[in-house]
Structure formats: C-alpha cells, structure tokens
N, CA, C and O atoms as a Maestro MAE file, in Angstrom:
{
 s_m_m2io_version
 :::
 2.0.0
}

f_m_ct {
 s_m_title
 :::
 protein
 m_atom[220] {
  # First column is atom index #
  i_m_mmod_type
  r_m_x_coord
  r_m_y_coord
  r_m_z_coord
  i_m_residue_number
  s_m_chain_name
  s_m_pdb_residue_name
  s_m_pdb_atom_name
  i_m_atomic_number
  :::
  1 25 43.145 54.569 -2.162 1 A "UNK " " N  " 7
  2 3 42.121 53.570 -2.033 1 A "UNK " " CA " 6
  3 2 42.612 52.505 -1.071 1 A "UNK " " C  " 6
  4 15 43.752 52.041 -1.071 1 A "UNK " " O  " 8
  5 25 41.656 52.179 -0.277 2 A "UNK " " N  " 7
  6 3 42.221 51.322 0.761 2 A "UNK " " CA " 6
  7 2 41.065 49.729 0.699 2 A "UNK " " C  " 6
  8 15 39.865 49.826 0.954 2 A "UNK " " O  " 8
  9 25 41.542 48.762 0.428 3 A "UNK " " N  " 7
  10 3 41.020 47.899 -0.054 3 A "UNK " " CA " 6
  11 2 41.288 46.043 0.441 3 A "UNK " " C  " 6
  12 15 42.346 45.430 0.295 3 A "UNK " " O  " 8
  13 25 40.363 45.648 0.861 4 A "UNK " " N  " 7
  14 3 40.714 44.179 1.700 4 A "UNK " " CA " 6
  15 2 40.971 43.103 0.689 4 A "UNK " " C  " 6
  16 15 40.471 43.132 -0.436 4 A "UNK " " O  " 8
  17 25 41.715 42.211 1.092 5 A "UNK " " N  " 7
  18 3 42.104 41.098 0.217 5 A "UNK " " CA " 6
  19 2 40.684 40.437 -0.801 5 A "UNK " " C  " 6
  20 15 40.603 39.646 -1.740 5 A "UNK " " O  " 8
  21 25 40.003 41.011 -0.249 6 A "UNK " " N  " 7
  22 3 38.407 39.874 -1.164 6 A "UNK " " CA " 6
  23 2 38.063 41.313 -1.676 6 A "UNK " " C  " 6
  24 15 36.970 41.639 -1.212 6 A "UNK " " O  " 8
  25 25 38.696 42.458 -2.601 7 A "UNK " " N  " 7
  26 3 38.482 43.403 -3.303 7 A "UNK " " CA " 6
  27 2 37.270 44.196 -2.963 7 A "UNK " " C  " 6
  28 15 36.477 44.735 -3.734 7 A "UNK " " O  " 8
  29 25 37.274 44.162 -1.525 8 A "UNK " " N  " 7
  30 3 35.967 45.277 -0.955 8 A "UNK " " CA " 6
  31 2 36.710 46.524 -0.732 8 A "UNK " " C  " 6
  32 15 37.607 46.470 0.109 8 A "UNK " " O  " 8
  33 25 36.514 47.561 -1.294 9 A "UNK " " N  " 7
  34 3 37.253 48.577 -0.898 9 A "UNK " " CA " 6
  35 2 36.029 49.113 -0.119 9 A "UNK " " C  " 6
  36 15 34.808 49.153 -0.271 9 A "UNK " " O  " 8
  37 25 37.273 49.644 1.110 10 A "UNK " " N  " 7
  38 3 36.739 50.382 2.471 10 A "UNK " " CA " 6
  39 2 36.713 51.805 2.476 10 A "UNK " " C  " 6
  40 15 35.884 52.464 3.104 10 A "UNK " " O  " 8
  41 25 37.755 52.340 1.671 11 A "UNK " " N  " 7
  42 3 37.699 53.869 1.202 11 A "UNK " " CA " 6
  43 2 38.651 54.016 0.207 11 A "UNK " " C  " 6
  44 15 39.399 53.277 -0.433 11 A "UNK " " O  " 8
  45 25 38.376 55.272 0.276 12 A "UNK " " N  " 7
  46 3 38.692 55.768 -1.543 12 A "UNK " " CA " 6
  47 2 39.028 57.403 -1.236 12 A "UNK " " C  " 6
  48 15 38.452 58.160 -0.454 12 A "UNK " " O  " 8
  49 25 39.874 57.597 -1.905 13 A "UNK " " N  " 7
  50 3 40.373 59.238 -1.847 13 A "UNK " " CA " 6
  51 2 39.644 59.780 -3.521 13 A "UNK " " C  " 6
  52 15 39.262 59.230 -4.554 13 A "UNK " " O  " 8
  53 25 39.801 61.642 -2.787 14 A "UNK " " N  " 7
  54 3 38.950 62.172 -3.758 14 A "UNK " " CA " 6
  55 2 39.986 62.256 -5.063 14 A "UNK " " C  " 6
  56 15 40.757 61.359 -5.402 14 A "UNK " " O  " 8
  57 25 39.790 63.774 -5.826 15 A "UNK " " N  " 7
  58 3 40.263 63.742 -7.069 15 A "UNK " " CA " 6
  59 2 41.646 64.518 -6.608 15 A "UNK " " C  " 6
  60 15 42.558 64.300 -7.406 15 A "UNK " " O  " 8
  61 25 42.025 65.407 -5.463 16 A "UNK " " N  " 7
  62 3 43.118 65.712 -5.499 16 A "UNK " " CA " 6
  63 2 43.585 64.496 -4.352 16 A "UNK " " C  " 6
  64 15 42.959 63.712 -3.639 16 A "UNK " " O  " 8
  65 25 45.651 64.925 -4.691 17 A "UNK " " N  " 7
  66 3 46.094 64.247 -3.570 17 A "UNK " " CA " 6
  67 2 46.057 64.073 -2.157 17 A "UNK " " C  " 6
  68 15 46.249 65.163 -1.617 17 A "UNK " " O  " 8
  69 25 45.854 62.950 -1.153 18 A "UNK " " N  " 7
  70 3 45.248 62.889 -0.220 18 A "UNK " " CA " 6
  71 2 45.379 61.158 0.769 18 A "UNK " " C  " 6
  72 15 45.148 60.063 0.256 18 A "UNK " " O  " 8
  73 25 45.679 61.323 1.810 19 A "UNK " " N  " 7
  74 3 46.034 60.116 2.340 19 A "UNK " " CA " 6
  75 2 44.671 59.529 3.272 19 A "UNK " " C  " 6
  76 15 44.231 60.083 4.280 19 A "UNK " " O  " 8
  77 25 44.151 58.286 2.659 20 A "UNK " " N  " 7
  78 3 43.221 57.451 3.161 20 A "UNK " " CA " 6
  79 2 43.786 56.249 4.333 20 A "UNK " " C  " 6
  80 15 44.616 55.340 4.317 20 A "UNK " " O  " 8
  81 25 42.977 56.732 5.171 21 A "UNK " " N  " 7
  82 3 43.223 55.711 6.547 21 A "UNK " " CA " 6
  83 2 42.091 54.557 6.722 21 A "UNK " " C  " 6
  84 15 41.167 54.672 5.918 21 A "UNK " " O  " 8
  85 25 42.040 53.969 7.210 22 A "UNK " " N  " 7
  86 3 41.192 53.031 7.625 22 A "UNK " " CA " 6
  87 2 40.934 52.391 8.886 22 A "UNK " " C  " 6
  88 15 41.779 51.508 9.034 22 A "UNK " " O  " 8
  89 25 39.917 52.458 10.140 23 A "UNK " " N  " 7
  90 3 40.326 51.341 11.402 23 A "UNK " " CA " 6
  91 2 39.640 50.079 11.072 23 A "UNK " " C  " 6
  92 15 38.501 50.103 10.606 23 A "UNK " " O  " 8
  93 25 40.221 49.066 11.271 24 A "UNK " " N  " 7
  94 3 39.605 47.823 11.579 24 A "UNK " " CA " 6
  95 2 40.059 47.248 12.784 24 A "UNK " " C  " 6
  96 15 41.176 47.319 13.296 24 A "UNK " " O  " 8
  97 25 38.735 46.493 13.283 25 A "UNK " " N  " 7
  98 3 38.823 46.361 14.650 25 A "UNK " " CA " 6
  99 2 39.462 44.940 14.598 25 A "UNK " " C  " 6
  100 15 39.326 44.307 13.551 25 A "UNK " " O  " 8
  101 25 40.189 44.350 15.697 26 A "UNK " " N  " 7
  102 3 41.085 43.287 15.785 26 A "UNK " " CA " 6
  103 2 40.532 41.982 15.590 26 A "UNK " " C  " 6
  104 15 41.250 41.000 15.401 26 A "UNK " " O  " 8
  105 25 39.293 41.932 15.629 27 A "UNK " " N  " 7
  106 3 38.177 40.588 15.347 27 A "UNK " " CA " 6
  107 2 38.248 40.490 13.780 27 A "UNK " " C  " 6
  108 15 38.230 39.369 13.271 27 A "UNK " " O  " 8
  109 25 38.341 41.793 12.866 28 A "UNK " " N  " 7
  110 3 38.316 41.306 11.183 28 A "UNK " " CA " 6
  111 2 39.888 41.047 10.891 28 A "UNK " " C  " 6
  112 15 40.301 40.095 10.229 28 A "UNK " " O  " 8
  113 25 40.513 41.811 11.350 29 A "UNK " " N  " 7
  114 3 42.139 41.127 11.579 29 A "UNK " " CA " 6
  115 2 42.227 39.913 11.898 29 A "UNK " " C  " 6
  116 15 42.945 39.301 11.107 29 A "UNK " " O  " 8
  117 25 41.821 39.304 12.695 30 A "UNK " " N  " 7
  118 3 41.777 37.669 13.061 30 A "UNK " " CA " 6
  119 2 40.577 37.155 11.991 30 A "UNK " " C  " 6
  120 15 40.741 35.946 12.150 30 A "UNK " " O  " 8
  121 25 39.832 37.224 11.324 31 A "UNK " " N  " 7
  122 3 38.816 36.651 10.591 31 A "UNK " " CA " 6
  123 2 40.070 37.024 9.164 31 A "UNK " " C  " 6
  124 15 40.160 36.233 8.225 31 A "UNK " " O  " 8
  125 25 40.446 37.584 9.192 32 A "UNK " " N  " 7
  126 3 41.145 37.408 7.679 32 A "UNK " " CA " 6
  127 2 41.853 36.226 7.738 32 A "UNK " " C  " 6
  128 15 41.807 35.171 7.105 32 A "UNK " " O  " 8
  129 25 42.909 36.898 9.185 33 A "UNK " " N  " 7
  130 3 44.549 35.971 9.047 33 A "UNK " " CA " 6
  131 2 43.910 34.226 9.279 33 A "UNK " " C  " 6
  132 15 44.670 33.296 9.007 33 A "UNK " " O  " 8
  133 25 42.600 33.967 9.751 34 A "UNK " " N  " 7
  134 3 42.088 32.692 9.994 34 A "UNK " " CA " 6
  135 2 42.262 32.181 8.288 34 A "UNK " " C  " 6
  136 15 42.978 31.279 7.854 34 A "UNK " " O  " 8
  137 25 41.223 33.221 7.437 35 A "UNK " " N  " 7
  138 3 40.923 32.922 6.116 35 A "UNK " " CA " 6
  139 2 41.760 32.790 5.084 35 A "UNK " " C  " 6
  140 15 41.415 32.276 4.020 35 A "UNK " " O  " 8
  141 25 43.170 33.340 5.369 36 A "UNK " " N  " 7
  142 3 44.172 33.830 4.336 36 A "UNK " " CA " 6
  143 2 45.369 33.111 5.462 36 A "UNK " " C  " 6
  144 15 46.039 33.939 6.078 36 A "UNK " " O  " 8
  145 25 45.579 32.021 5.671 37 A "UNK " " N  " 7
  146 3 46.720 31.236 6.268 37 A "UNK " " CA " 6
  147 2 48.048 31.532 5.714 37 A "UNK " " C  " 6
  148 15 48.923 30.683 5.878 37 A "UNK " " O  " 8
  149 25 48.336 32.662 5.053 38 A "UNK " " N  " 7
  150 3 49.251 32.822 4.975 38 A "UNK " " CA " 6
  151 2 50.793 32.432 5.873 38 A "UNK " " C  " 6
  152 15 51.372 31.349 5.784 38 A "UNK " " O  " 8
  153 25 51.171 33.409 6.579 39 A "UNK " " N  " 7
  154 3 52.052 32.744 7.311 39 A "UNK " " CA " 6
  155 2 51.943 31.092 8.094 39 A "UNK " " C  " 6
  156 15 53.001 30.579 8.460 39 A "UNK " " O  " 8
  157 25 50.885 30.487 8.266 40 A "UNK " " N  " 7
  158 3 51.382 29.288 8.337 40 A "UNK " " CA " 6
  159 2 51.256 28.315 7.248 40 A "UNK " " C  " 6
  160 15 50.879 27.146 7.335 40 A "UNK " " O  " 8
  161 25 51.554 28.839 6.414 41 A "UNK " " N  " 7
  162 3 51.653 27.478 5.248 41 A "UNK " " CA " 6
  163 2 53.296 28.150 4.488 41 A "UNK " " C  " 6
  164 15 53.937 27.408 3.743 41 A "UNK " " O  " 8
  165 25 53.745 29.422 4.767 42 A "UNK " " N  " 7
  166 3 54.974 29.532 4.734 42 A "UNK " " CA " 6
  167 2 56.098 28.550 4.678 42 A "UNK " " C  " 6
  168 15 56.243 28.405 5.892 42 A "UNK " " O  " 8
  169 25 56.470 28.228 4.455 43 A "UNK " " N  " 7
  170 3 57.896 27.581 4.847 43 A "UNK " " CA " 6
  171 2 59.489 28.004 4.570 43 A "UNK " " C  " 6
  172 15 60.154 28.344 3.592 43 A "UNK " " O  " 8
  173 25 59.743 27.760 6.161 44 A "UNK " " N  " 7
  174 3 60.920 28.420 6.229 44 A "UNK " " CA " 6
  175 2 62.294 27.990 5.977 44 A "UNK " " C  " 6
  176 15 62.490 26.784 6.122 44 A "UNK " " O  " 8
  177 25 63.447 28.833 5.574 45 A "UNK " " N  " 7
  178 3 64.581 27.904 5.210 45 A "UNK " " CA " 6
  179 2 65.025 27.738 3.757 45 A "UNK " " C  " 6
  180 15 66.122 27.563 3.227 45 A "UNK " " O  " 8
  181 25 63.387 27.892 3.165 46 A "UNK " " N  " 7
  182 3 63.513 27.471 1.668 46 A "UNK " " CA " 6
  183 2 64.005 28.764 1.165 46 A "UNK " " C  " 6
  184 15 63.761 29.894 1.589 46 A "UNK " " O  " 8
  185 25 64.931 28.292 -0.071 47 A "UNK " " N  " 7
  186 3 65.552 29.953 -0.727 47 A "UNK " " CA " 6
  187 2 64.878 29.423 -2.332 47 A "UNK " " C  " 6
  188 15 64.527 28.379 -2.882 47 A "UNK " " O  " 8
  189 25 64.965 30.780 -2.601 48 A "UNK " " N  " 7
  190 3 64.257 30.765 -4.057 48 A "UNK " " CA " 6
  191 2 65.628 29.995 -5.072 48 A "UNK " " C  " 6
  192 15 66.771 30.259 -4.699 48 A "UNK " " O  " 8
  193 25 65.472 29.176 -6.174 49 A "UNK " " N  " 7
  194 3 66.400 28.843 -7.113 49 A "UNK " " CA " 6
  195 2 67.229 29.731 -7.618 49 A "UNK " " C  " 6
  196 15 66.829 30.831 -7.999 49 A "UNK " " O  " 8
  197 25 68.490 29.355 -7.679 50 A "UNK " " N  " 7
  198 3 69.697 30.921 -8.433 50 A "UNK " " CA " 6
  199 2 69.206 30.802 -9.617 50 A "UNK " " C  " 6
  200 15 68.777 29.821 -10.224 50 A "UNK " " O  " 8
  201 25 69.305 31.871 -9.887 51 A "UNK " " N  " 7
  202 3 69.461 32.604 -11.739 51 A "UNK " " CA " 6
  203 2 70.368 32.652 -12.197 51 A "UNK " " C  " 6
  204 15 71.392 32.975 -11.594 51 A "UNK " " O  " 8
  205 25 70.319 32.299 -13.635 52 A "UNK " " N  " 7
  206 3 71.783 32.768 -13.916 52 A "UNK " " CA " 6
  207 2 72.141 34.198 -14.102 52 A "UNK " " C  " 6
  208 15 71.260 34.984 -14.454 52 A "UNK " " O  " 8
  209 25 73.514 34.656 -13.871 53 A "UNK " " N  " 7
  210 3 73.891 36.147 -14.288 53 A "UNK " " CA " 6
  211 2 73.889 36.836 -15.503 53 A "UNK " " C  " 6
  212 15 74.482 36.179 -16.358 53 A "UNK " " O  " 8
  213 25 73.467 37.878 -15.909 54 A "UNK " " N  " 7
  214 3 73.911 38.049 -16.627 54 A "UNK " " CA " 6
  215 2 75.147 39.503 -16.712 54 A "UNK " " C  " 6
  216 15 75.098 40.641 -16.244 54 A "UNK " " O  " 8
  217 25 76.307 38.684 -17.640 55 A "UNK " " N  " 7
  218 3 77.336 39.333 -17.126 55 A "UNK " " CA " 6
  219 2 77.176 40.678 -18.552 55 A "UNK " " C  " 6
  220 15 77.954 41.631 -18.592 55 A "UNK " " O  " 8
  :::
 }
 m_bond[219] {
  # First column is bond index #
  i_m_from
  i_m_to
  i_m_order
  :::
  1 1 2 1
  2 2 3 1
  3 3 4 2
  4 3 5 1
  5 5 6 1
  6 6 7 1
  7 7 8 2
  8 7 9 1
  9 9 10 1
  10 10 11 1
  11 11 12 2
  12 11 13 1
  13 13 14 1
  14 14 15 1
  15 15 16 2
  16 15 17 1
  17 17 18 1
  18 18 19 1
  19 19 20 2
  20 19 21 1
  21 21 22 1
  22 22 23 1
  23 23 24 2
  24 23 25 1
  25 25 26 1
  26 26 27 1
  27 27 28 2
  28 27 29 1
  29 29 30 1
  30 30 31 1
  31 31 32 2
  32 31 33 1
  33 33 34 1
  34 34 35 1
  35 35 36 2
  36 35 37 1
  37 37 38 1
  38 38 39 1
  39 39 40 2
  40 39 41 1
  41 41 42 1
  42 42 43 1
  43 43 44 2
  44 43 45 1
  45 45 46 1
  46 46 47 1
  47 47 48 2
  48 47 49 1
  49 49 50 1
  50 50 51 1
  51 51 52 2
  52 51 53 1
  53 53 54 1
  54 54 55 1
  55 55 56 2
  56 55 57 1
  57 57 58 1
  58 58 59 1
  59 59 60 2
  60 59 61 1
  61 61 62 1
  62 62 63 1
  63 63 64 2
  64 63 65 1
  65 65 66 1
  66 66 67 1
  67 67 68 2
  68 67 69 1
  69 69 70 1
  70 70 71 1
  71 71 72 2
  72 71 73 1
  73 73 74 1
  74 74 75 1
  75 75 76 2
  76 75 77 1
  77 77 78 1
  78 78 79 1
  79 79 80 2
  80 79 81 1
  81 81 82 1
  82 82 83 1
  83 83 84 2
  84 83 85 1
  85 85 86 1
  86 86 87 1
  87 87 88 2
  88 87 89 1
  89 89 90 1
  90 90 91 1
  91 91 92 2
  92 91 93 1
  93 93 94 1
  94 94 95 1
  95 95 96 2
  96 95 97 1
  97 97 98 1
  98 98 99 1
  99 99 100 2
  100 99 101 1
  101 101 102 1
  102 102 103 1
  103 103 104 2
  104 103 105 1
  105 105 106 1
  106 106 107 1
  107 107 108 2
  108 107 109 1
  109 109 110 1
  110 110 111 1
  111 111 112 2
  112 111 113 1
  113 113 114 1
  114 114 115 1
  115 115 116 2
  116 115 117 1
  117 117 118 1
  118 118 119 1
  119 119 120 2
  120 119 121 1
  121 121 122 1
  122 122 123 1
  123 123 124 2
  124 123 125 1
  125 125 126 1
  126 126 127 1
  127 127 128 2
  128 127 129 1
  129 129 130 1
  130 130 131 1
  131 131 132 2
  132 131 133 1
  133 133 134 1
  134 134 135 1
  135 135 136 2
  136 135 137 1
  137 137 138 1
  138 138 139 1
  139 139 140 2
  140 139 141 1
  141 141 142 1
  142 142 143 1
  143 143 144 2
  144 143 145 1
  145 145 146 1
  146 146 147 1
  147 147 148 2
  148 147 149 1
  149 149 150 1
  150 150 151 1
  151 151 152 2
  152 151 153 1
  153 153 154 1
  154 154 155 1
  155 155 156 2
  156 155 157 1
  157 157 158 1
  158 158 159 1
  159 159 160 2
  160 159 161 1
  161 161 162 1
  162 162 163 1
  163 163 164 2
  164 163 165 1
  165 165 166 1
  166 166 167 1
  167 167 168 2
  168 167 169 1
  169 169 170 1
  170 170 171 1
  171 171 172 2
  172 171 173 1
  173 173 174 1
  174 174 175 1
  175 175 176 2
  176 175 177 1
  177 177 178 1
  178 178 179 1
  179 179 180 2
  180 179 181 1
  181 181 182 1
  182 182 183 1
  183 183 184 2
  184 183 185 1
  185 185 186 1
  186 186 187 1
  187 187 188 2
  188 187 189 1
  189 189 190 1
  190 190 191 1
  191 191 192 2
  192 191 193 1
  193 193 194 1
  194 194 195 1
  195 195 196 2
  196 195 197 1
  197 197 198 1
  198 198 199 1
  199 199 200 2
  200 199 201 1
  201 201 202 1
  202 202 203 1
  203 203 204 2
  204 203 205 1
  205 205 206 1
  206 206 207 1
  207 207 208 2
  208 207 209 1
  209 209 210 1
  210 210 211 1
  211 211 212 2
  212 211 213 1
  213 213 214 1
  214 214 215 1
  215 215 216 2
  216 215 217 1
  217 217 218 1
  218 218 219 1
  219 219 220 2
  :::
 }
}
C-alpha cells in the first residue's frame, strides 16, 4: 500500500505478494514539502538526552 502523509492511499497491492509503485509528479512533491516543513523546522546539532545503561 502506498499512501501520502494526509492518509490518501494512492495504491494498494492485491491478495498475493507484490510490489506497489507509485509516480508523483514534482509539483505534489513541492506542495507537500511546502505543507509538511519538515526539514526546516529541524534543528541541527541538537542530540537526543543520554539514557541511562542498563548494565
């Protein structure tokens, strides 16, 4: 199942095993990454807090 961040799935495989592709054209690629700012609200540098071990 191949499926966009706002849970529209674009395709779907049948009942046996089977690999689903998808094209999207570079205009819904840029309409996502506009919508889903992910990488720029990133910040870099930052490390996640240590855990403690367990020994």
């Amino acid at each position: 199942m191949a499926v966009d961040p706002w849970d529209t799935v674009l395709d779907t495989a049948g009942a046996t095993e089977e690999t689903v592709t998808v094209d999207l054209g570079m205009a819904r690629v840029a309409g996502i990454r506009s919508e889903l700012p992910v990488p720029r609200d990133r910040v870099l540098g930052v490390e996640a807090p240590e855990r403690p071990r367990i020994r």
